[in-house]
C-alpha positions as CSV (number, residue, x, y, z in Angstrom):
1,X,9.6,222.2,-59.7
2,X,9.1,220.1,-62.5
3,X,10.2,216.3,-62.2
4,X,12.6,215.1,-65.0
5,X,11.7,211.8,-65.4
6,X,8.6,212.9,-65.8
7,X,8.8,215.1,-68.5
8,X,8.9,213.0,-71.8
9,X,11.8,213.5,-74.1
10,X,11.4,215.6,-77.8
11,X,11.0,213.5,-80.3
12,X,12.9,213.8,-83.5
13,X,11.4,213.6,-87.1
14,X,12.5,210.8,-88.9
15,X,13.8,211.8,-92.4
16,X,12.0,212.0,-95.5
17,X,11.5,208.4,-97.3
18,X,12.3,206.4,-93.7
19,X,9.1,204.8,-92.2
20,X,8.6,205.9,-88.5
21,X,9.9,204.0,-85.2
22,X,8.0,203.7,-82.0
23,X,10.2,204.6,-79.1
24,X,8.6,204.4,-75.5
25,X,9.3,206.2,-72.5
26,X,10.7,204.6,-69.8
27,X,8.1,204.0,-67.7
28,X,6.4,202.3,-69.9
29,X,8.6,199.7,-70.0
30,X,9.0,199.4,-66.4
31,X,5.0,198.4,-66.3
32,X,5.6,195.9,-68.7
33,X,8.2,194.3,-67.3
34,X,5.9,194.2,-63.9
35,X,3.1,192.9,-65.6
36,X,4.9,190.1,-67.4
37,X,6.7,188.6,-63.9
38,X,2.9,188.8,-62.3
39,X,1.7,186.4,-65.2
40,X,4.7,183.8,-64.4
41,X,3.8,183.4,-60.8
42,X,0.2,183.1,-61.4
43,X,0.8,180.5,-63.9
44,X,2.9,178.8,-61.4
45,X,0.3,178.8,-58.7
46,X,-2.6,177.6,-61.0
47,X,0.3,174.9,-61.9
48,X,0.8,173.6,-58.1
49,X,-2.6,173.7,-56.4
50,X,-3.6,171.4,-59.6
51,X,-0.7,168.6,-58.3
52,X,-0.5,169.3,-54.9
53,X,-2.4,166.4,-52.9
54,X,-5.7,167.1,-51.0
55,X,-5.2,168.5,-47.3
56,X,-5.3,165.8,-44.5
57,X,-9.0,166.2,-43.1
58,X,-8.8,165.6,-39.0
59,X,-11.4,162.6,-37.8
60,X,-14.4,163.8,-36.5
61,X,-14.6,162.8,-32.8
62,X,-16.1,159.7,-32.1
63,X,-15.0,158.3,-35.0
64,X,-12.4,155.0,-34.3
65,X,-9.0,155.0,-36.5
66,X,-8.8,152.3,-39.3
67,X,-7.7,149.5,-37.8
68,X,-5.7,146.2,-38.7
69,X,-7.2,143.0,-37.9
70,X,-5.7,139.2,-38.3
71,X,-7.9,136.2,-38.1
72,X,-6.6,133.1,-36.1
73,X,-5.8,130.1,-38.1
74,X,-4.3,126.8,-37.9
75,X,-0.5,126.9,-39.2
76,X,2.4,124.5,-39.3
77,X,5.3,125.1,-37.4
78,X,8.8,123.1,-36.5
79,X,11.7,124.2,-34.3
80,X,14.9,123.4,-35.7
81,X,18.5,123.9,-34.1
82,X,21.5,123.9,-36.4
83,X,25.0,122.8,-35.0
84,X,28.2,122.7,-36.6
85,X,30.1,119.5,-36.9
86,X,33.5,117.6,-38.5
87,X,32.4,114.6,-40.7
88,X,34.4,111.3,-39.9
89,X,34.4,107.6,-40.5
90,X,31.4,105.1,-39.0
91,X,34.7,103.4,-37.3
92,X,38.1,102.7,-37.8
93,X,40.4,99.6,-38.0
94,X,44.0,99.7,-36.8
95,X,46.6,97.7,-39.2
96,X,48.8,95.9,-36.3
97,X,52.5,94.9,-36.8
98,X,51.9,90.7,-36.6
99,X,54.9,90.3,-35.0
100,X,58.4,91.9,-33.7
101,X,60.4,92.4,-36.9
102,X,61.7,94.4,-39.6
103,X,59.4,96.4,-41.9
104,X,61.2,95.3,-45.4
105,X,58.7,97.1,-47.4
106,X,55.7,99.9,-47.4
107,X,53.2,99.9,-50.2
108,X,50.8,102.0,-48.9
109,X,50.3,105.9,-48.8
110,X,48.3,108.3,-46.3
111,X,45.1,109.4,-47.8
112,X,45.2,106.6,-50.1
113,X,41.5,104.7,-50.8
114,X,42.4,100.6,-50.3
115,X,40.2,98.3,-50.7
116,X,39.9,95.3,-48.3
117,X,42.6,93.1,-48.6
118,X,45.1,95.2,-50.3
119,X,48.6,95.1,-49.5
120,X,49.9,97.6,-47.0
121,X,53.3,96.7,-45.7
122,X,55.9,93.5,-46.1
123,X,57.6,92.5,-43.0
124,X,60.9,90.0,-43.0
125,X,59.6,87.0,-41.2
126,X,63.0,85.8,-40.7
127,X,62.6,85.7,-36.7
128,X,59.2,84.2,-37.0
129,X,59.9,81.6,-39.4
130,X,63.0,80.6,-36.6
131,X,60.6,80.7,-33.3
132,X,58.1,78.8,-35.8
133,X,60.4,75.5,-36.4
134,X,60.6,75.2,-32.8
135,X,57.6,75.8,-31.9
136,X,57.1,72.7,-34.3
137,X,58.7,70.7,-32.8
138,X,57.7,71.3,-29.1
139,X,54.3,70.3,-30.5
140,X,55.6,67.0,-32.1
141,X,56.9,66.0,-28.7
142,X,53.7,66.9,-26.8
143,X,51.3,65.0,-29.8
144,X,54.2,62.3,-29.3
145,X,53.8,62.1,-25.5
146,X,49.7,62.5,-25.8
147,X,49.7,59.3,-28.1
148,X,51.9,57.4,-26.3
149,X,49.5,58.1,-22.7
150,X,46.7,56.7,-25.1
151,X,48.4,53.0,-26.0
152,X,50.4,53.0,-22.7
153,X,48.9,49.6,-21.9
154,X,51.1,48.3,-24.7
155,X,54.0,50.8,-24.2
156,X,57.5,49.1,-24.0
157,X,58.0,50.6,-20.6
158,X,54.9,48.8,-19.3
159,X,55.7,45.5,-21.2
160,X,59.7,45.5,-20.0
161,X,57.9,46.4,-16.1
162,X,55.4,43.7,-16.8
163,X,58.1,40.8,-18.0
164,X,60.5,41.9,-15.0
165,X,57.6,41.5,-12.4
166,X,56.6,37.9,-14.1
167,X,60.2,37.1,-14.1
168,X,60.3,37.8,-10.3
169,X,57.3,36.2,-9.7
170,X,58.4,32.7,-11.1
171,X,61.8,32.8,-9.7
172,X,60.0,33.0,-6.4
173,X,58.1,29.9,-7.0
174,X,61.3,27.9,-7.9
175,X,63.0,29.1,-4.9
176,X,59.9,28.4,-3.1
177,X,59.6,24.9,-4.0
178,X,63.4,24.5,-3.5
179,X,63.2,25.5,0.1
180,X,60.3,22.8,0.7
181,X,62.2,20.1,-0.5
182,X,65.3,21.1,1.6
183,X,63.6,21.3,4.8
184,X,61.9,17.5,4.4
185,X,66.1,16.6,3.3
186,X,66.5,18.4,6.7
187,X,64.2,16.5,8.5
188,X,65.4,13.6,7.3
189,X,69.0,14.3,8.0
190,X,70.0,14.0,4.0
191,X,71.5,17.8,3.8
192,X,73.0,19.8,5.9
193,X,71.6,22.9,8.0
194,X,73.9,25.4,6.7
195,X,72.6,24.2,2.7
196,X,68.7,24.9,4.0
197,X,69.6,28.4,5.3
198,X,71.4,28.9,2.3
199,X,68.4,28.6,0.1
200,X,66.3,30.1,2.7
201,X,68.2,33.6,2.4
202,X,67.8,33.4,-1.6
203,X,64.2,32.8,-0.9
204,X,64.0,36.0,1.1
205,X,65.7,37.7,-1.5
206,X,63.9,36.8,-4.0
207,X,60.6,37.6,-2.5
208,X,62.2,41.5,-2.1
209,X,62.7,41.4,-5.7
210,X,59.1,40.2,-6.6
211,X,57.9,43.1,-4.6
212,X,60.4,45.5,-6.1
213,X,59.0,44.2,-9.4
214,X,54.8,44.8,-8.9
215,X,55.9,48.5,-7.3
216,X,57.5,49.1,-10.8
217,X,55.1,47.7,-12.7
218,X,52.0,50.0,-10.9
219,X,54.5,52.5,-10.9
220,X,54.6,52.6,-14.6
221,X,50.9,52.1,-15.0
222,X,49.8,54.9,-12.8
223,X,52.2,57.2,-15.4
224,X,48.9,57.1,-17.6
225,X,46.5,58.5,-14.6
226,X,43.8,60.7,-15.2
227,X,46.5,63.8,-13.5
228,X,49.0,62.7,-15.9
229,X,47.0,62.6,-18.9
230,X,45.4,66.1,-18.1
231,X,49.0,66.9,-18.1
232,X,49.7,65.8,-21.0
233,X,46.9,67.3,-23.1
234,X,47.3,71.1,-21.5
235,X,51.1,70.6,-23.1
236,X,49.8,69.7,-26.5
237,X,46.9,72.7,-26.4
238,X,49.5,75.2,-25.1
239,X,52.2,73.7,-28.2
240,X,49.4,73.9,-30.6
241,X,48.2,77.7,-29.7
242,X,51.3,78.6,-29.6
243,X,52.2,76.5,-33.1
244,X,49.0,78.9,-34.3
245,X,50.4,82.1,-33.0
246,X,53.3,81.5,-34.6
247,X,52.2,80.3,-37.8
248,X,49.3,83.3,-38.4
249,X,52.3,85.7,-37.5
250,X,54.1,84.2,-40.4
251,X,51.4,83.9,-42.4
252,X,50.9,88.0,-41.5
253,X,54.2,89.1,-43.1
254,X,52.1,91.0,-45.4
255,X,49.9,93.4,-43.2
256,X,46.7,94.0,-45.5
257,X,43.8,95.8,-45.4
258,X,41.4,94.5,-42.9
259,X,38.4,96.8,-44.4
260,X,37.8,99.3,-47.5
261,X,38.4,102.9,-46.4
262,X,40.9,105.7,-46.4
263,X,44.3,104.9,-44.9
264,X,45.0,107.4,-41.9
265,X,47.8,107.8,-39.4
266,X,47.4,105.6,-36.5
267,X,45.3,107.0,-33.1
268,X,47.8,109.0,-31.0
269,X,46.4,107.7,-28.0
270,X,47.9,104.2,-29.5
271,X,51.6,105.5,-29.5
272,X,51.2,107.5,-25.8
273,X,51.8,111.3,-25.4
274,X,54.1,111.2,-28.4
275,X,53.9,111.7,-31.9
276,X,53.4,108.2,-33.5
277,X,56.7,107.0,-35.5
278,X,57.0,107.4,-39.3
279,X,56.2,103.5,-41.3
280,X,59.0,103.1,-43.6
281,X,61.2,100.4,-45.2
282,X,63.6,99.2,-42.4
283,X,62.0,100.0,-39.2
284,X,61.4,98.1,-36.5
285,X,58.0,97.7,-35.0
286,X,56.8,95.5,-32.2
287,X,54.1,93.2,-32.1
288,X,50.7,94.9,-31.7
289,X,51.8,98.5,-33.1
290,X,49.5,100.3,-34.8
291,X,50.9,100.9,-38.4
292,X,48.1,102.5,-40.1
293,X,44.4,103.1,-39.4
294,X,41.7,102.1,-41.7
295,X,38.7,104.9,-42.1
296,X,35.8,102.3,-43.1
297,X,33.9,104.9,-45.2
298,X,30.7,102.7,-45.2
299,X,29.0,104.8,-42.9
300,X,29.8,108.2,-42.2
301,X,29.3,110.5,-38.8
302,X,29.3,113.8,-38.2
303,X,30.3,114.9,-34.7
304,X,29.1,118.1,-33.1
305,X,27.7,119.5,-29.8
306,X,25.1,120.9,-28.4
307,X,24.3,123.0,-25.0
308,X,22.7,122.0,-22.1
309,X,19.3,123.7,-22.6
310,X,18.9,121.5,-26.0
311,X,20.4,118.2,-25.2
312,X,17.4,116.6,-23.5
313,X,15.4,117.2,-26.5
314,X,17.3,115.1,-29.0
315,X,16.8,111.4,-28.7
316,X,18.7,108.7,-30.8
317,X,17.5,107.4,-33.9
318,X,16.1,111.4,-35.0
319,X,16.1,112.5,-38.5
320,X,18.5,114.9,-39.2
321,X,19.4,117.1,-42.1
322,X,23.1,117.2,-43.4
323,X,24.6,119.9,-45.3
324,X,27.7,122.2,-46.1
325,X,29.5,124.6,-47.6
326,X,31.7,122.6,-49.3
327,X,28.8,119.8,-50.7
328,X,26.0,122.0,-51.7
329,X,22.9,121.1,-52.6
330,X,19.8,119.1,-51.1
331,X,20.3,117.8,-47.9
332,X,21.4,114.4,-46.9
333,X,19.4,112.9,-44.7
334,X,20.7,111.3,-41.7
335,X,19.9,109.9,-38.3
336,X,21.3,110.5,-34.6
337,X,23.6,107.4,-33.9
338,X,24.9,109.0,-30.0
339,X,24.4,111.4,-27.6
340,X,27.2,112.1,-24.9
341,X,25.7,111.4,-21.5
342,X,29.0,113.8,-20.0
343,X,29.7,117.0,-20.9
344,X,33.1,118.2,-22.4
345,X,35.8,117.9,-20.6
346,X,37.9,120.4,-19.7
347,X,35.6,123.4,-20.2
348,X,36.1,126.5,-18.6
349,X,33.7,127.9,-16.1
350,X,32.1,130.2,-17.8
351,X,31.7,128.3,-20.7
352,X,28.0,126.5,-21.4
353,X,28.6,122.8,-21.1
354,X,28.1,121.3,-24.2
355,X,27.2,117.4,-25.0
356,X,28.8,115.6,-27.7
357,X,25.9,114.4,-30.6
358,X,26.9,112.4,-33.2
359,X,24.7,111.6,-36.7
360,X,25.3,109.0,-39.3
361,X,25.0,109.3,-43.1
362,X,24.2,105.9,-44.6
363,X,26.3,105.0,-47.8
364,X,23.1,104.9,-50.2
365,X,22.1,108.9,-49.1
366,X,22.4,109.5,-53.0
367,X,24.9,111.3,-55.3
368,X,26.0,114.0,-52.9
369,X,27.0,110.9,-50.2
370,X,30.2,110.1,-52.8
371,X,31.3,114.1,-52.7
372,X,31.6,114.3,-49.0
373,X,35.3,113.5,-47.3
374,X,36.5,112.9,-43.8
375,X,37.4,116.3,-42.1
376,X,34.8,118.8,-44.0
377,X,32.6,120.5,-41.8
378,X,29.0,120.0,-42.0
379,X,25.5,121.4,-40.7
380,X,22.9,119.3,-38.5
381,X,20.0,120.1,-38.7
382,X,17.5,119.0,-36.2
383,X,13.8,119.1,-35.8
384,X,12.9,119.2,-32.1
385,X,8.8,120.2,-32.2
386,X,6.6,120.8,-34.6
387,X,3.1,121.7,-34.6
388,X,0.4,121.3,-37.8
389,X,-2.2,123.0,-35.3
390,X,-0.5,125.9,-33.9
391,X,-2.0,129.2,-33.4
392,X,0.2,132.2,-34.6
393,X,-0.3,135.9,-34.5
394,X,2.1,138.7,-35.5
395,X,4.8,139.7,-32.8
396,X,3.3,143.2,-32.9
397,X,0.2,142.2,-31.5
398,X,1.6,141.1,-28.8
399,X,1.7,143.4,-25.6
400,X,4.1,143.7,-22.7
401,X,5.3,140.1,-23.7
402,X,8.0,139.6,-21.2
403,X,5.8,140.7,-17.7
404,X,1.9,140.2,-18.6
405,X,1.5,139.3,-22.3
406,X,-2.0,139.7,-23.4
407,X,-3.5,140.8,-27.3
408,X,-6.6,142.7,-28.0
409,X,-9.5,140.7,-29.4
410,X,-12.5,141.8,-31.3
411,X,-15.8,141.1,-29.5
412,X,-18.2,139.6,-32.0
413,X,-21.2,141.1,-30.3
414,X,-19.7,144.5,-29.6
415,X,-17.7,147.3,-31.5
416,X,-14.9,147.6,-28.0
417,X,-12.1,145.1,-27.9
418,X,-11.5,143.0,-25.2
419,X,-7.9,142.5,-23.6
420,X,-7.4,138.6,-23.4
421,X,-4.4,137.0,-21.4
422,X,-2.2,134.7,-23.4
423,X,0.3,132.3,-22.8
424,X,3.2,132.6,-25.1
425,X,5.1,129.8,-26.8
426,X,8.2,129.6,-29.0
427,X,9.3,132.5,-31.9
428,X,9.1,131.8,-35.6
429,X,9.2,133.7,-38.8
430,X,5.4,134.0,-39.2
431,X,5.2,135.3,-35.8
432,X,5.3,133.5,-32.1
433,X,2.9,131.0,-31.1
434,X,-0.1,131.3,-28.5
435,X,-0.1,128.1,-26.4
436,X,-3.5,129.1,-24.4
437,X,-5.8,132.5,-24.4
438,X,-6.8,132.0,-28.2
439,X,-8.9,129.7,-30.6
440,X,-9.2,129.5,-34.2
441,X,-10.9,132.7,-35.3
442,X,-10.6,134.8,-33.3
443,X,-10.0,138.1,-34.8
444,X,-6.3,139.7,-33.0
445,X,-6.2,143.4,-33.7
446,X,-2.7,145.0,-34.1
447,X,-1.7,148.1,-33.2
């Protein structure tokens, strides 16, 4: 039986004057079609084994791995710690009320930069100028009294005690000499008895009156003792102190700045639990209230803390490095001015304690000192070792770190590594340092 796609199809004559067409079979196109798809791929293998890289030859055995080695050398390294902070004033001045009074008039404004000496608040001294007459004249009287104790030798009370015991004295003597006389008349017969007693009796008298008369006259003295005079002179100090008082209170009407700085509100703890009043025209303070408080801006300090494991490695006087956010730039250099010998107060128990560390920034830090302000939060930055000398490797070469830590360490007479027990010290970005077990030059291999 005779296959028909075998058997090849009649072919027609073309017509006279046309050129003849070849017309193939179908087979024959099949082949070529084969033929031309085998070429593609074989192109596109020739293509690939050119760019495909070399096949990864295995080691022959005995032969070591490539491996990475680091020489030891000296390199410098510090350990900083970095606390957060509030920047404040150096120290701060209360403004007191002078004394009880009236407030009649308030010139300065929280937040406001005063210089020293500028006017805060007025107060009517009305009261104080009253309570400062008499205090006057109380000390008149005492300067008056004190004076008087000095001349009282020649005081008109001593002079009239003096001319009253004189008087006395020489009536005495006439009565004296009269009752003499009498008694040789007596004796004689001349006057009578009852005459002689007579003068006799004003003798008597006489002689109580001449003793009455010395006893005022050293009673008077003895007014200038030693006792009295002390006496005397504690009045006139406690008149003149309290003259003083009353004449700086006057003189304090006008509260003023005591230093340059920022005014603030005064310290709470000042006022008690309670918020402290508002300083306006027309209220009444007492003496010794805290109107304002004065933020001396001379010096500044930044107050943070720090835990327990870092406290004992800050010391004052340090150098510390003062930045933030909101004053960018280089950092000011400062220096630790305290370090809390208690912990916070107050802290929960399972909170670390924490020490309170305060650093100062010196008004001629530069530029940036003039952009900083009291409340901005700052960075301390602290240096508490450093090391020029220190011997670092990479962490990685490093092996079971937390139990036995030990590193691999080419021997310089042999091709085998030798494990070598180290002693680890503290973690930086080149790497963490080797406190013993290594040297300069020694060559660490790394896994």
């Amino acid at each position: 039986m005779t296959d028909p796609a075998s058997e090849a199809a009649p072919v027609a004559e073309p017509p006279a004057g046309i050129p003849a067409r070849t017309v193939t079979s179908r087979p024959s196109r099949r082949v070529a079609i084969v033929a031309g798809a085998g070429a593609v791929f074989g192109l596109a293998a020739v293509a690939w084994l050119r760019t495909a890289p070399p096949p990864e030859r295995t080691p022959a055995a005995g032969v070591p791995a490539q491996e990475r080695a680091v020489t030891v050398a000296p390199a410098a390294v510090a350990s900083m710690i970095t606390l957060i902070g509030t920047v404040g004033p150096g120290k701060t001045v209360a403004a007191l009320a002078p004394f009880d009074g009236v407030l009649r008039e308030r010139r300065a404004q929280l937040g406001a930069l005063v210089r020293a000496g500028e006017v805060l608040v007025v107060m009517d001294a009305g009261e104080v100028e009253s309570r400062l007459r008499e205090a006057q004249a109380t000390f008149l009287k005492a300067s008056m009294a004190v004076d008087l104790l000095d001349r009282w030798s020649t005081s008109p009370d001593v002079i009239r005690a003096r001319r009253a015991q004189e008087t006395a004295e020489a009536s005495l003597a006439v009565i004296e000499r009269q009752v003499t006389e009498t008694k040789r008349l007596l004796d004689r017969g001349i006057v009578s008895r009852n005459e002689y007693d007579g003068l006799v009796q004003q003798r008597d008298t006489q002689r109580n009156g001449a003793t009455g008369s010395r006893l005022d006259l050293q009673t008077t003295l003895e007014r200038a003792s030693p006792d009295n005079r002390r006496l005397a002179d504690l009045d006139l100090q406690n008149a003149k102190s309290r003259l003083a008082d009353l004449q700086a209170q006057a003189d304090g009407s006008t509260v003023r700045a005591p230093v340059e700085g920022i005014v603030t509100r005064p310290p709470a703890g000042n006022q008690g639990p309670q918020t402290p009043p508002t300083i306006e025209a027309g209220t009444r303070v007492t003496r010794g209230q805290a109107l304002f408080s004065i933020a001396d801006t001379a010096t500044l300090v930044v107050t943070g803390r720090v835990d327990e494991v870092d406290v004992n490695r800050l010391r004052l006087g340090q150098t510390v490095l003062i930045g933030g956010d909101a004053f960018p730039g280089s950092s000011i250099p400062g220096r630790i001015v305290g370090i809390s010998a208690e912990a916070e107060a107050g802290q929960s128990s399972g909170r670390t304690p924490s020490f309170e560390v305060r650093a100062a920034i010196p008004g001629n830090a530069g530029s940036d000192r003039g952009r900083i302000r009291i409340g901005m939060s700052a960075r301390m930055q602290i240096e508490i070792a450093s090391n020029p000398q220190a011997v670092i490797v990479p962490i990685d070469a490093v092996r079971d770190p937390m139990t036995n830590p030990t590193v691999q360490v080419r021997d310089p007479q042999g091709d085998e590594p030798r494990i070598r027990s180290v002693t680890l010290g503290s973690t930086h970005p080149q790497g963490i340092e080797i406190l013993s077990g290594l040297k300069f030059g020694d060559v660490v291999i790394r896994p």
